[in-house]
N, C-alpha and C positions, 0 to 999 in steps of 0.2 A: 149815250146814257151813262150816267153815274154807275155807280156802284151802288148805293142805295135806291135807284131807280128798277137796275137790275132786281134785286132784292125784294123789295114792293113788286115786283111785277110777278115775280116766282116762289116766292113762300109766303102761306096764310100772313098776315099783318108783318109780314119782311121780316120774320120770325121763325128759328127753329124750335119755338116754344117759349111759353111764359112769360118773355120778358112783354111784353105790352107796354111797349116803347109807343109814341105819337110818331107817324111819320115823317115829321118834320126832323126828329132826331133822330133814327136809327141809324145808327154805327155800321160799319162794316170793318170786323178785324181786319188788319194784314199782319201786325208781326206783335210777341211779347217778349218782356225781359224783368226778370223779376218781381216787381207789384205795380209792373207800369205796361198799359198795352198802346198800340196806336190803329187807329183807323186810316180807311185810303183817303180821306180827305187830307190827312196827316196831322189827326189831333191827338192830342198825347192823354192819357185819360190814367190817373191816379186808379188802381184794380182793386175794388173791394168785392168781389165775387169770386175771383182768382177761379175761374172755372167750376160756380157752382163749389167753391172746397176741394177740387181736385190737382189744385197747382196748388198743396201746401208748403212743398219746397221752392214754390215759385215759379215762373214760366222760367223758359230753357234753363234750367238746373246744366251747368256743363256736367256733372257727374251723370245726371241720368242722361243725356244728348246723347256721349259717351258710351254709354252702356249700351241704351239700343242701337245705335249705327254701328256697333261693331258686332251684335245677334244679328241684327239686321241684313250681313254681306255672309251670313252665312243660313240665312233660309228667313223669312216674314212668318210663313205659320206652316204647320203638318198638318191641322187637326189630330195631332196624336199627342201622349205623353212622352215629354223632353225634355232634356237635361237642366233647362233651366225651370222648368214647372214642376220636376221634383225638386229643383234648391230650394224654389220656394215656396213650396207645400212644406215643406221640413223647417225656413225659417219663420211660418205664420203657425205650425203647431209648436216652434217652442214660446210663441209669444200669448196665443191663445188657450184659456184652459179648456175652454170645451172642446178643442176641435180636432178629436182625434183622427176624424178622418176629412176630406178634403176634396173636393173636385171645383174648376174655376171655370167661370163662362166670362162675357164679355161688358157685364154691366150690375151695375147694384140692381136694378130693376129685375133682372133674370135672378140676381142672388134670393131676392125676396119671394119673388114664385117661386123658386125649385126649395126652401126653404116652406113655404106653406103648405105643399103638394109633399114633399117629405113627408111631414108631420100628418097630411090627408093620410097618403098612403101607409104608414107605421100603423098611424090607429084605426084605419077603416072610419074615421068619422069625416060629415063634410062642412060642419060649422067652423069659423076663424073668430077671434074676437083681435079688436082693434080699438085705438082709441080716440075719439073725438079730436078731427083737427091734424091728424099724424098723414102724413106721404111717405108712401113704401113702394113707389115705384109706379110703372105707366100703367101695372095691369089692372084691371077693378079695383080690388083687394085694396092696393094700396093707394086709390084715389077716392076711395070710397069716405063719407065721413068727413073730405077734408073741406070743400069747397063751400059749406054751408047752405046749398041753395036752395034746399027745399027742409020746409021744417019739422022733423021730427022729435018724437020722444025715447030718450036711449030705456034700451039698448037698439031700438031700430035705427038703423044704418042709411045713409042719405046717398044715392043713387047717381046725385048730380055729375057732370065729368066722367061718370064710367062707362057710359055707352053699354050698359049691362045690367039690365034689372032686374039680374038673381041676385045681386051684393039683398038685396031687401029679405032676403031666405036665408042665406046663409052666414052674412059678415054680421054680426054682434058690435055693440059701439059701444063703451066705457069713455069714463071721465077721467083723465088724466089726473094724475096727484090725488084723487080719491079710492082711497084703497077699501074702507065698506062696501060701497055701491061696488063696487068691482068685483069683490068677493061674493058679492048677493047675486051679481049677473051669472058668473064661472058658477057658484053653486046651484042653482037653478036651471041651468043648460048644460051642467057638465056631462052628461050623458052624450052628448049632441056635438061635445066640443073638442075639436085638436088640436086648435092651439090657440095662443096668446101672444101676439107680436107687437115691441113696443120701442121706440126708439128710445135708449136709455135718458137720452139729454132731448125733450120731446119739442123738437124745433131748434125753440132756443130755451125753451123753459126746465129750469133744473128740478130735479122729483125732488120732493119732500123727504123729511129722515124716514126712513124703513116702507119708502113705498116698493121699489125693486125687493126687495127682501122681502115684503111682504106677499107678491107677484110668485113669486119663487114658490114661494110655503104653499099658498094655494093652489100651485098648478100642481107640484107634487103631491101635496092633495089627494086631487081628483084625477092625476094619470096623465094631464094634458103639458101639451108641448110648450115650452117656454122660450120663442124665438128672439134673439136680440137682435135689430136691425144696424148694424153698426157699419152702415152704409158712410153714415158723416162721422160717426164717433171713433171709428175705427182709426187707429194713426197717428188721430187727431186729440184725444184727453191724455193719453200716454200711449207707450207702446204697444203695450197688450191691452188696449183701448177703455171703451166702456167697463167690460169687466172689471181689468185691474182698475180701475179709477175709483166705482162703486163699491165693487167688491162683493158682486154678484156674478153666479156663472149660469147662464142660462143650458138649454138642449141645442140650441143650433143657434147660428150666427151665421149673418150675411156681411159681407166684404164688399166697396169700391170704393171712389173717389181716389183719396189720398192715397192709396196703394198702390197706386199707378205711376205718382209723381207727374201725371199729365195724361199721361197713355190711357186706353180706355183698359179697364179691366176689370172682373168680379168675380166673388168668391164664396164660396158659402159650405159650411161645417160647422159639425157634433159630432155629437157620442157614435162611436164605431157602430153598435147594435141601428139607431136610426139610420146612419149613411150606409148601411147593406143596403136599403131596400131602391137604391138607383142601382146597385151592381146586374148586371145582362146576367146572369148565371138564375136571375128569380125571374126572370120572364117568362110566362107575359104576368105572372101574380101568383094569388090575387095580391099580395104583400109588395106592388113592384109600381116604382114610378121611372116614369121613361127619360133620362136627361141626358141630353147630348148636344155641343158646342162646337161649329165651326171653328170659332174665332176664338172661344175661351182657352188659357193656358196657353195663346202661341207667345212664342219666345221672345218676342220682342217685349211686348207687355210685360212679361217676366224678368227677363233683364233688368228692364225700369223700374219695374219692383223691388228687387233685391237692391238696385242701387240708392230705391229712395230709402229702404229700408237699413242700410247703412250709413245715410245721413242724417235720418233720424234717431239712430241709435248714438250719436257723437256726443260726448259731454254736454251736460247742461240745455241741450236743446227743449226740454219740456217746461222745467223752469222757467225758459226765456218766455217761451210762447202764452205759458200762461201768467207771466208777467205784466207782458204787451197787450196780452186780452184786459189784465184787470186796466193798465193804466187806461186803452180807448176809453174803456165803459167811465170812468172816473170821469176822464177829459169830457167825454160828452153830458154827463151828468152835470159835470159846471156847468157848461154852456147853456142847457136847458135852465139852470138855476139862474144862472145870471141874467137872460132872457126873459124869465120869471114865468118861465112853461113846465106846465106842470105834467109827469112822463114817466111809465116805467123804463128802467133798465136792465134787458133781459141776456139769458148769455151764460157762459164759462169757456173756459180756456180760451182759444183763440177764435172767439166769437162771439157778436153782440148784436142785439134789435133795438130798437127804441120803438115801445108801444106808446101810444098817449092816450094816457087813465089816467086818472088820480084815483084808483084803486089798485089792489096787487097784483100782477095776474099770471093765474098757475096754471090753465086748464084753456080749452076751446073758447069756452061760453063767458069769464070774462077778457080773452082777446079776441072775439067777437065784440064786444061791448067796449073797445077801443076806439080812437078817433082814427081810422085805418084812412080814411080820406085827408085827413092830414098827415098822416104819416106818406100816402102816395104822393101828394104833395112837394115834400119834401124831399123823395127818391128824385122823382124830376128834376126837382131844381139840382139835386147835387149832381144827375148826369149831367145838366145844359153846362154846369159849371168847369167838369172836369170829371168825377169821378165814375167810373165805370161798377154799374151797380145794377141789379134786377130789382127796378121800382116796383114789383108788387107786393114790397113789404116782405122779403124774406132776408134771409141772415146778411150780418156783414161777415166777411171772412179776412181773416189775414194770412197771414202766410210767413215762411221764415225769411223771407223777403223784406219784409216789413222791418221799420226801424222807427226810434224816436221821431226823427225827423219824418217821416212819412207820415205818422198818425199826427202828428201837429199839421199837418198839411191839411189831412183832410178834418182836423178840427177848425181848421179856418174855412174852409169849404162848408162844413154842416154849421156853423154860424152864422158864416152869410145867408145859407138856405133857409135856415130857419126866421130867418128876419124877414128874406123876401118874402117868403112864402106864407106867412102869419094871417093875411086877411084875405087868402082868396083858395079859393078849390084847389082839387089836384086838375081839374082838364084847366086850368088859369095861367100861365107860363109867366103873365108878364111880372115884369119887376113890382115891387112896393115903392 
């Protein structure tokens, strides 16, 4: 048997998740280098997902290889705090302003729940508000809202994907880039409510002038928790992420991806007074939430942290990056114009979508009202062709990997795609 035979035979749709590849195509990695991976078939595939955003230094960075293989021959993990999980508690609070205090688990996902359970436990309340269309991770909370599948009226929260149907009680849904309605929801449940957690850069869609600021004012407000999920933004807009970019400081903040430089890792921190209420000394409460991490903060992951965290820190690296994010978005914007398809292009720093609308789209409800089946379309055709991508229409990523020449590659690659692929479905493969 193949290797994608294996694969089909042992994971749901030869899948460890979301990408919702045809069978006929799915990949099976064996090795990466930079912004390019191979399959064991032995095809070379141009990397525009770069691990979901987590190889933004690229696959095998030798600095970061470097770093953990030599943690590595001196212990994999403790479960305890060490030496290299204080270096890097100490180099993510001088980059973070919120984040006085600090503890790490193993994933952005865990970052975003110990994160809303924080802010339960601080205020004794047990409502969350969220906003239409945003992913915060595997658990409810953050899948809640996002899938569309069942139609409601916000602030009620859509159930779909979460295998949980308290989100319908407790998670609150807001319109993204609408900061009234937002304020109208937080003031009317703010008794009810703990927090507000919002991906600053919400997908790919950039907030409007003074919606974060406006988020901010309100939450302090009404007493409630102001969480920044800077799960992707973290690393990635600059170094002291979201925050410094915007230039909004939320109460807590969640950490992964890029912080790892490949390795799995996550993090989550604020204000000293909210991060007491994990310390064992308030147990069992009533003021106490329980958080404890096998895997989070082992050395090795830290390591690779601290090393990508000093590649990122190197001259000019943010510059570059968002650079290369503007030129893609441009490069693709011709192509769609020369083509004479009509498209938003959504995106900052070193990341971009392509919705097809011929209207703007800021929010859930009009990227729902997008041609999303042309756009899957279109994911297909650029994996058959080469590029290694998650057809369900989520971000492209690049990486510092990435160079002129790369992004002219895979502008010849989403040309061709887009020409095949013009008068037939996304389940359609064949050529035009």
């Amino acid at each position: 048997m193949t290797y994608r035979e294996r694969a089909l035979a042992r994971f749901p749709a030869g899948s460890n998740g979301e990408y919702g590849i045809p069978a006929t195509l799915v990949p099976v990695l064996q090795r990466g280098q930079g912004c390019r991976v191979w399959d064991t078939e032995g095809r070379e595939f141009l990397d525009l997902t770069m691990a979901w955003g987590a190889a933004l230094v690229g696959h095998a960075h030798p600095k970061i290889i470097e770093a953990a293989t030599r943690q590595a021959r001196d212990g994999a993990n403790f479960a305890a705090v060490n030496v290299r999980a204080v270096e890097l508690a100490e180099r993510i609070q001088a980059l973070s302003p919120c984040a006085e205090k600090i503890r790490f688990v193993a994933s952005g996902t865990e970052a975003t729940l110990l994160c809303l359970r924080v802010a339960q436990g601080a205020t004794g309340r047990s409502m969350v508000l969220k906003f239409a269309g945003a992913y915060h991770g595997q658990h409810p909370v953050g899948v809640a809202s996002m899938l569309a599948g069942k139609p409601t009226v916000l602030p009620a929260s859509d159930p779909s994907g979460t295998g949980a149907a308290w989100v319908e009680r407790d998670v609150l849904t807001a319109p993204f880039n609408d900061l009234a309605t937002t304020e109208k929801i937080i003031s009317e449940h703010a008794a009810n409510l703990a927090a507000v957690i919002v991906e600053p850069l919400h997908r790919c869609l950039t907030p409007v002038a003074g919606f974060l600021a406006g988020l901010r004012a309100v939450t302090e407000k009404h007493g409630i928790i102001l969480i920044f999920d800077e799960v992707v933004t973290g690393f990635r807009l600059a170094l002291g992420g979201a925050q410094e970019y915007y230039g909004v400081q939320p109460d807590l903040v969640a950490y992964g991806k890029a912080l790892g430089g490949g390795f799995p890792i996550g993090a989550f921190g604020g204000r000293a007074e909210l991060m007491e209420v994990v310390a064992e000394h308030r147990l069992p409460g009533p003021h106490y939430v329980w958080s404890a991490s096998t895997s989070g903060g082992n050395p090795v992951s830290c390591a690779a942290a601290l090393a990508t965290i000093d590649v990122l820190s190197e001259p000019g690296i943010y510059p570059g990056l968002h650079e290369m994010g503007s030129h893609l978005r441009s490069q693709i914007s011709a192509v769609l114009a020369d083509q004479g398809e009509t498209a938003q292009i959504l995106g900052d720093g070193p990341l971009a979508q392509v919705a097809f609308s011929a209207q703007p789209v800021t929010d859930q409800q009009s990227w729902l009202a997008s041609d999303r089946a042309r756009g899957r379309a279109l994911m297909l055709r650029l994996l058959q062709s080469g590029v290694f991508l998650n057809p369900m229409g989520t971000k492209l990523y690049l990486s510092l990997a990435h160079d002129g020449e790369a992004i002219a590659e895979f502008v010849r690659h989403f040309a061709g795609a887009l020409t095949a692929t013009r008068k037939f479905l996304a389940k359609d493969l064949r050529p035009a």
